[in-house]
C-alpha positions in Angstrom: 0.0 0.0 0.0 1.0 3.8 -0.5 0.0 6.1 1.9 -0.4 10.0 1.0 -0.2 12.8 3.6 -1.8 16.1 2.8 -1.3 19.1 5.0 -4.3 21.6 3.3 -3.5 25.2 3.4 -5.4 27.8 1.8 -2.7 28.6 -0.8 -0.7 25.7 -1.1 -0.8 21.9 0.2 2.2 19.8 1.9 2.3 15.8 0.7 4.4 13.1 2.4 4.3 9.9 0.3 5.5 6.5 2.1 4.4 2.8 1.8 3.9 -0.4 4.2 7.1 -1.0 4.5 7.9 2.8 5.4 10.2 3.8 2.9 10.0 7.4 1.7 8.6 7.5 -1.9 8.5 11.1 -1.9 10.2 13.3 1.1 7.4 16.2 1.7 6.7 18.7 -1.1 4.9 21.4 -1.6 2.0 22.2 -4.3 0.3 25.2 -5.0 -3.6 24.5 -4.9 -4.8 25.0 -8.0 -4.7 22.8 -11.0 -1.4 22.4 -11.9 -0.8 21.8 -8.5 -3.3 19.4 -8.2 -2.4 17.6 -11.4 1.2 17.2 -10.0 0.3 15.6 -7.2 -1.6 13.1 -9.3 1.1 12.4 -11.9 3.2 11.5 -8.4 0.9 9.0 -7.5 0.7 7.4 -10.7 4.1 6.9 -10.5 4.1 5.0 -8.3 1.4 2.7 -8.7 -0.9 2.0 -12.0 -3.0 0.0 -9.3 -5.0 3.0 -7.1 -7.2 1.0 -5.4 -3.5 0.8 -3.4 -3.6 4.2 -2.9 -4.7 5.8 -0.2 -5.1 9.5 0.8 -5.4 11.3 3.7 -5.8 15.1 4.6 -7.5 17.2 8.0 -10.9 18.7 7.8 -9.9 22.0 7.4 -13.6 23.3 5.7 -14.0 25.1 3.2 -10.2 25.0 1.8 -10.1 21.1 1.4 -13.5 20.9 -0.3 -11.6 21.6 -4.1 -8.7 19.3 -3.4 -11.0 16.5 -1.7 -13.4 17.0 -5.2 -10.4 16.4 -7.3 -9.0 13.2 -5.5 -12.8 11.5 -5.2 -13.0 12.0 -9.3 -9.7 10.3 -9.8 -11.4 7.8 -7.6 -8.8 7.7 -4.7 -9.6 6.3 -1.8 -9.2 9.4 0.5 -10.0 9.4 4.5 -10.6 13.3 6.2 -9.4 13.0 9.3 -10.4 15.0 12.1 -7.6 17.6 13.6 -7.9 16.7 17.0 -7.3 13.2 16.2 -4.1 14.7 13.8 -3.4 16.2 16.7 -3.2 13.5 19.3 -1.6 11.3 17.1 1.4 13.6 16.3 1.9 14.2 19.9 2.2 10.3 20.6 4.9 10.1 18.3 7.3 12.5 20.0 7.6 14.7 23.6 8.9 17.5 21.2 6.8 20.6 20.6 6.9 20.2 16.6 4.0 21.0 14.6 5.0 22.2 11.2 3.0 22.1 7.4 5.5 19.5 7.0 5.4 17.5 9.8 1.6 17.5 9.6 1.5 15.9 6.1 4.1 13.0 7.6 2.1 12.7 10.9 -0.8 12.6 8.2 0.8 9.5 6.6 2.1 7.6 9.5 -1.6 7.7 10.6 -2.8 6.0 7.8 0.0 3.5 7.9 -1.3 2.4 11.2 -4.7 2.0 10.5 -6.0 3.2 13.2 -9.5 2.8 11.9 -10.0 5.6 9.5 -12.9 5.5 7.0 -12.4 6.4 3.1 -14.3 9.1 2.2 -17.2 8.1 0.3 -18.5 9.9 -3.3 -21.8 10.0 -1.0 -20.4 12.4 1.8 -18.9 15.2 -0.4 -22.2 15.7 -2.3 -24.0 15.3 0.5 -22.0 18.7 1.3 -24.9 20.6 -0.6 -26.9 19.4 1.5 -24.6 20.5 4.9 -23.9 23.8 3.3 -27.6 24.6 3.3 -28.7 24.0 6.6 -25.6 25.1 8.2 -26.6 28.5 6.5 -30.1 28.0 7.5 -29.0 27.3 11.2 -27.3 31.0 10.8 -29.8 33.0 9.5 -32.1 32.1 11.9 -29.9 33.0 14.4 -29.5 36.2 12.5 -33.0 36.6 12.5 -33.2 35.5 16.4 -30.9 38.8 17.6 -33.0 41.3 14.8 -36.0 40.4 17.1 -34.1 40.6 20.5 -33.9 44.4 19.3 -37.3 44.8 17.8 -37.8 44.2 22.1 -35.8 46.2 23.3 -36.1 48.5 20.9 -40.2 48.9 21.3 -39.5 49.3 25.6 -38.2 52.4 24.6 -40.5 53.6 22.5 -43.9 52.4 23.0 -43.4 49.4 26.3 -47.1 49.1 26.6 -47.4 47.9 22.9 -46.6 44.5 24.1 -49.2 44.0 26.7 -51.8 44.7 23.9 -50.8 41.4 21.3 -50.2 37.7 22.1 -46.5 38.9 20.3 -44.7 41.3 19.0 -43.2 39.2 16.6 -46.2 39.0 14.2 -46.6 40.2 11.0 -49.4 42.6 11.5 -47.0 44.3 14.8 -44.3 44.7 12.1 -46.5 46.1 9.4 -47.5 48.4 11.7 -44.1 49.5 13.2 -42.8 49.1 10.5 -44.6 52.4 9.3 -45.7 53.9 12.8 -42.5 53.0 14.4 -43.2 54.4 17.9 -45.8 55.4 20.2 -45.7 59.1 19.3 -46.4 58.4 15.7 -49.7 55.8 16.3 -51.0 58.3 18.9 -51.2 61.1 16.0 -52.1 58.7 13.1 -55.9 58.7 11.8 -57.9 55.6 13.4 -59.5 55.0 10.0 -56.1 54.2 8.5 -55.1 52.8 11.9 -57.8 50.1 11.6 -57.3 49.2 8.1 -53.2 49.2 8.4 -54.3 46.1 10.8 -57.0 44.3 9.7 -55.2 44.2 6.4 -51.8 42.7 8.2 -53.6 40.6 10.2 -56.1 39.1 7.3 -59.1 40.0 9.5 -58.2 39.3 13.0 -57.9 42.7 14.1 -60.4 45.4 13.7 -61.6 49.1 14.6 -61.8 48.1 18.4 -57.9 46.8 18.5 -56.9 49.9 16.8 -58.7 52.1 19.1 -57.1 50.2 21.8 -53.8 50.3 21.0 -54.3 54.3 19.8 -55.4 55.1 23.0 -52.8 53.1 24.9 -50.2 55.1 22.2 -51.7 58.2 23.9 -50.6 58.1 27.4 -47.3 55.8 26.5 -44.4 56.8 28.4 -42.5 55.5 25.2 -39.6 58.3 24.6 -40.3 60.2 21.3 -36.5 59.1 19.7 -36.5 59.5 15.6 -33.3 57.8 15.9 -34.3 54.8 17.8 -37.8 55.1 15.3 -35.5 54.6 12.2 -33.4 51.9 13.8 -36.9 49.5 14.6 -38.3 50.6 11.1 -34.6 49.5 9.4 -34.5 46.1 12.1 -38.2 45.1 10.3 -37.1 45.3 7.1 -34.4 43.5 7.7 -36.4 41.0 9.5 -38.0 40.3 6.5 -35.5 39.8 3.9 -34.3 37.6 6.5 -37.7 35.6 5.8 -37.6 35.9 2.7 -33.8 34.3 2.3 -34.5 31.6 5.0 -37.5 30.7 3.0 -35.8 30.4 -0.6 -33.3 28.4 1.9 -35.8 25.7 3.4 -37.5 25.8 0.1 -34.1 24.0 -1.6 -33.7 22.0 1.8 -36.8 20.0 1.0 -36.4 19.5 -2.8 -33.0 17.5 -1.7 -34.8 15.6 1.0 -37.8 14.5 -1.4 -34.6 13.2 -3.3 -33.0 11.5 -0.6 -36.8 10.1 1.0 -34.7 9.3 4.2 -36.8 6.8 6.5 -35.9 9.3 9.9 -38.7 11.4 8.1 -41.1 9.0 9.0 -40.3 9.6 12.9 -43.3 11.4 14.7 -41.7 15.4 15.4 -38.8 15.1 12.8 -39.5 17.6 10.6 -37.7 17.9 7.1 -35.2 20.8 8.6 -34.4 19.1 11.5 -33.9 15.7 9.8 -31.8 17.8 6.9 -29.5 18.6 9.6 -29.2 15.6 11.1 -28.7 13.9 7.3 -26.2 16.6 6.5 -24.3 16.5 9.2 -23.8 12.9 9.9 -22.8 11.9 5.9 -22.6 8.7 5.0 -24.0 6.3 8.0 -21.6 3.5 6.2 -18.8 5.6 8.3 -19.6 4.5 11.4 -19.6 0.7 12.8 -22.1 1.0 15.8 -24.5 3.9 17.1 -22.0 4.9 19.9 -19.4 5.9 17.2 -22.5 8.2 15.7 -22.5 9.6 19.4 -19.1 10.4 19.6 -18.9 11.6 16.6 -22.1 14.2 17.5 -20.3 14.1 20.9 -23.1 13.4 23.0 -21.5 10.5 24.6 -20.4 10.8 27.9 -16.6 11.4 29.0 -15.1 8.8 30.8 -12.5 9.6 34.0 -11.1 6.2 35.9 -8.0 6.3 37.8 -6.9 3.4 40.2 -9.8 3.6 42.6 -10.9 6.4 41.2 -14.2 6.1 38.8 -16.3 9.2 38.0 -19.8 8.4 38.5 -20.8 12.0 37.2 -19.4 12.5 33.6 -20.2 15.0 31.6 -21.3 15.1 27.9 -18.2 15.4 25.4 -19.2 18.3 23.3 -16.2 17.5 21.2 -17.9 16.7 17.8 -20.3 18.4 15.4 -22.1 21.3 17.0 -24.6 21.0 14.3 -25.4 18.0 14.9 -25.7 17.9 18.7 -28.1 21.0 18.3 -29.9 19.2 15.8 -30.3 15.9 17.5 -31.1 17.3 20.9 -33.7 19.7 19.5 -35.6 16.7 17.2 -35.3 14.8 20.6 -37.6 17.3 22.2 -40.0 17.3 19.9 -39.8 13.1 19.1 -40.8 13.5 22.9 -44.0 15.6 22.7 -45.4 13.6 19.7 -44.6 9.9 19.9 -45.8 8.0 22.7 -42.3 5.6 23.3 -40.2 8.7 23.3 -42.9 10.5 26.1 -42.4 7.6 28.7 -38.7 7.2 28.5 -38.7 10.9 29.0 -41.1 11.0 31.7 -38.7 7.5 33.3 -35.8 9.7 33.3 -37.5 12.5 34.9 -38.7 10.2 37.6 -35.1 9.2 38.2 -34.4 12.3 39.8 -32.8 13.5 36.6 -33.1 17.7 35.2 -34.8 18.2 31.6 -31.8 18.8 29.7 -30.2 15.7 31.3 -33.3 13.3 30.4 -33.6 15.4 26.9 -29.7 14.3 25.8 -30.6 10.7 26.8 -34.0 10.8 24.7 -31.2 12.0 21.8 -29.1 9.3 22.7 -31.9 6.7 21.8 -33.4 9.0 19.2 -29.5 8.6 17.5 -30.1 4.2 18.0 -32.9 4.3 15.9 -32.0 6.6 13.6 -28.6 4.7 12.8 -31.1 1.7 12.4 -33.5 3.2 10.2 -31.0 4.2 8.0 -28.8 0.9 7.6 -32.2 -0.9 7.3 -34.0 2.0 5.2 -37.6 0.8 6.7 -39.8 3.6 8.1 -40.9 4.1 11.6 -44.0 2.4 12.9 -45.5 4.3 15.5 -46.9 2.2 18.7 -49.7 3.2 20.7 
């Protein structure tokens, strides 16, 4: 076999060739990443060996600057394993009680680690499309957080201006409350506004629900509002509105191509009662290719949900925390589908309600309804048969 290191950089790459035997094929270069660069590296390869299925390729997951390099090696169809840097990491450190990190070192370390074996997983053609899919929702996951801290000052903003606003609506995150502050942004500008227009600004936004009497009530509520009469803090809510709904509008394009790759994909976890297609896009996206991992506790370390083990002599900690060391994606997404899995399917509601009546908090009893929710998704999707809900 013939093991290939890749150090990924955003300008160039560093490549350590050796073989099973550990002799140096070629002593760590350097290529600049871009096609020539890329081709170079190939050409090196088939030097060696006409044969690539005795090839294989390793390199860190490093983002977005190993996704060109990683799309070139898959359609020469080397096997390729992305390794994670903390493993790298740990692995390099083994080797030697010398502080040395260097490109070049990496790209060895890189190669030594695939010599050994030490249970890495090619890279499947599956996986790297299935990046589409990842970049979506992760760009979903921060819009909507985006979106979350436009209305934390829509809030704040509207306790300056007009506090007793919110009293007056279930929300003031509803589309008629920003149609209307989005044009009366203040309790100084609704208190002087004509009720006629008042009234139809909000029956109109509200398609009916809200009528003359509302917008007499929230006039005369405008009227003796100890709201501060700011023009600056006016324009900042009117601007934070409109920006809210862009932010709707690109979050809905967004979930809008989210489910057209999901009707592709017609995953089995869909089937799960409080899974919705976002949620189970995320989870999809984030875990790859299922083939990549042996058992379900691999799938929890890798989501890093699983919990840390300390034992010394007589020491063994009874009270270990949760990991946290994998995809934060994917532990959002898992523990969040958990919660609602729990509220709609009745299994899910008694192990939850078991673990509550062990004594343990909510988010404690919530990780371990992910933990199960993660066993029968891993078996859903090696077995690809939906879920059958028990009553």
């Amino acid at each position: 076999m013939i093991y290939v290191g890749i150090d990924v950089a955003k300008d160039k790459h560093d490549c350590f060739i050796t073989n099973s035997d550990g002799e140096v094929l070629f002593k760590a270069f350097t290529i600049p990443n871009n096609r020539q660069g890329f081709d170079d590296l190939f050409q090196k390869i088939q030097s060696l060996s006409a044969d690539l299925s005795k090839i294989k390729v390793g390199l860190e997951a490093t983002g977005h600057y190993s996704c060109n390099l990683l799309g070139f090696l898959l359609d020469k169809d080397l096997p390729t394993c992305v390794i994670n840097p903390l493993h790298t990491n740990l692995f390099r450190k083994s080797l030697s009680l010398r502080k040395t990190k260097t490109d070049k070192v990496d790209a060895r370390t890189i190669a030594m680690m695939l010599m050994s074996d030490v249970n890495l997983q090619s890279y499947s053609d599956t996986s790297y499309h299935n990046e589409e899919l990842k970049s979506l929702t992760r760009y979903r996951f921060d819009k909507v957080k985006e979106r979350a801290r436009l209305k934390q000052s829509v809030s704040r903003l509207v306790t300056i201006l007009f506090p007793e606003l919110e009293k007056l609506v279930p929300t003031l995150h509803m589309a008629s409350i920003y149609v209307l502050l989005g044009e009366l942004p203040g309790a100084h500008q609704i208190a002087s506004s004509h009720l006629t227009h008042l009234a139809k600004l909000l029956e109109t936004a509200s398609k009916g629900r809200y009528g003359r009497d509302k917008a007499v009530e929230i006039r005369n509520a405008a009227k003796i509002s100890i709201g501060s009469a700011l023009p600056a803090k006016s324009l900042e809510l009117k601007h934070t509105i409109r920006l809210i709904g862009e932010l709707d509008s690109e979050i809905n394009e967004i979930e809008s191509e989210i489910k057209k790759i999901m009707n592709e994909i017609a995953s089995p976890i869909l089937t799960i009662p409080g899974i919705s297609y976002r949620m189970g896009a995320m989870i999809l996206a984030e875990v790859g290719d299922f083939s990549r991992f042996d058992s379900p506790d691999k799938l929890l370390a890798y989501a890093g949900i699983s919990p840390s083990t300390y034992q010394s002599g007589q020491l063994d900690s009874s009270y270990s925390h949760m990991e946290k060391r994998g995809s934060r994606y994917l532990r959002y997404a898992l523990i969040n589908a958990a919660k609602y899995v729990c509220l709609w399917d009745p299994v899910f509601e008694v192990y939850l309600a078991k673990k509550r009546a062990e004594g343990k908090h909510y988010n404690v009893a919530i990780t371990h309804a992910a933990k199960k929710l993660v066993r029968l998704i891993y078996a859903m999707e090696k077995s690809g048969k939906p879920y059958i809900k028990t009553t």
